[in-house]
C-alpha positions as CSV (number, residue, x, y, z in Angstrom):
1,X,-121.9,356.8,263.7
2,X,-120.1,359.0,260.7
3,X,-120.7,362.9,260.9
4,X,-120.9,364.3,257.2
5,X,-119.7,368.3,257.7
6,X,-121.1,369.4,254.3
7,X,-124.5,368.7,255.8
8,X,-124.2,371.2,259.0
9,X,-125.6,374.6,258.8
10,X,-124.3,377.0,261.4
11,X,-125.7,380.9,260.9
12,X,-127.6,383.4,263.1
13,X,-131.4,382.9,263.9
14,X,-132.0,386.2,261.3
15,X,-130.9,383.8,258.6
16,X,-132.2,380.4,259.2
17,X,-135.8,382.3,260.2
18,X,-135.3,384.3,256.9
19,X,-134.9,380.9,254.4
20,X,-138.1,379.0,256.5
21,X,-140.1,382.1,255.9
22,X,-138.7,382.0,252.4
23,X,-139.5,378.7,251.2
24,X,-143.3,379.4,252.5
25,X,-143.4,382.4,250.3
26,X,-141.9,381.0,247.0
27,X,-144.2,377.7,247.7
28,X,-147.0,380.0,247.7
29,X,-146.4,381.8,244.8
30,X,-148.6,380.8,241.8
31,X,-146.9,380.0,238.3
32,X,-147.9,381.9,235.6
33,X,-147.4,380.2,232.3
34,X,-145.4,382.0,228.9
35,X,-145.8,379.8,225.9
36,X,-144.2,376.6,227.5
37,X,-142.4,378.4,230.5
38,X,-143.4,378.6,233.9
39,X,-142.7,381.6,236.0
40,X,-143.5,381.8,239.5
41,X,-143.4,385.6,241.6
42,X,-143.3,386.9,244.9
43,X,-143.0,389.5,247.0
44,X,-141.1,389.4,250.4
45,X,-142.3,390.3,253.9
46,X,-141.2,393.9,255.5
47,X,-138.0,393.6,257.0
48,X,-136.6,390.6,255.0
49,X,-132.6,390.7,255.3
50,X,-131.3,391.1,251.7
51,X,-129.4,388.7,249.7
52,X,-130.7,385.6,251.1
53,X,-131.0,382.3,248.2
54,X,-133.1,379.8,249.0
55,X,-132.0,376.3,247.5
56,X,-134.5,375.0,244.6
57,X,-134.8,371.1,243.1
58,X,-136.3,371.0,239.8
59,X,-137.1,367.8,238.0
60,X,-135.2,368.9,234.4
61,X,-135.1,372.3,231.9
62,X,-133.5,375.3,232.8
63,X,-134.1,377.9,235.5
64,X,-133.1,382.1,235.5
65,X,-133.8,384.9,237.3
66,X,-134.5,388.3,235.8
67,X,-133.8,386.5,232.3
68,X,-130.5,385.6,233.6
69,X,-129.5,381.3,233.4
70,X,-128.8,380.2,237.1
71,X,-126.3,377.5,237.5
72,X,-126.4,374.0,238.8
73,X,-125.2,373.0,241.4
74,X,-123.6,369.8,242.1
75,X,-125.5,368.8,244.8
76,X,-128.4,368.6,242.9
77,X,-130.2,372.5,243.2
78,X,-130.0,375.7,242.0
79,X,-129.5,378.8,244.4
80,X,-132.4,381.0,244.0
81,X,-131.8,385.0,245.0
82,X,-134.9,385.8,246.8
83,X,-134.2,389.8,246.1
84,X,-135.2,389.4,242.2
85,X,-139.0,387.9,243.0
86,X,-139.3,385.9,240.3
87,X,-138.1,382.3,238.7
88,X,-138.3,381.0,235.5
89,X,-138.3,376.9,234.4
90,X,-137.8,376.4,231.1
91,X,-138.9,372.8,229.5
């Protein structure tokens, strides 16, 4: 059996609570559509520690935040900041 690091996630219960609520409120959220973009808004619960990103896979086009281009990553997602309550995909 191999052990792959990159793939642990060690943080407090505040933070790994905070990203599952967070993907059930952005996977909630209902895209609105601009011409050919799609933009998708939320609000967060009471409470909700700051600064927390929740990892996003897109099939293709560009994503922002707040009009601003977020960058791939590597590994295949983007890191969405859950503060700014909005995302963008761009064809």
């Amino acid at each position: 059996m191999t052990s792959d690091s990159s793939a642990l996630w060690i943080d407090t219960v505040v933070i790994f609570g905070a990203y599952w609520r967070a993907q059930r409120v952005v996977a909630a959220a209902i895209p609105t559509r601009n011409g050919s973009n799609l933009t998708w808004s939320w609000s967060l619960p009471a409470n909700f520690p700051p600064g927390i990103c929740l990892r996003v896979k897109v099939d293709g086009g560009a994503s922002k935040q707040s009009g601003v281009d977020l960058q791939w990553d590597n590994h295949g997602f983007y890191e969405v900041m859950l503060d700014a309550g909005n995302l963008t995909l761009s064809p």
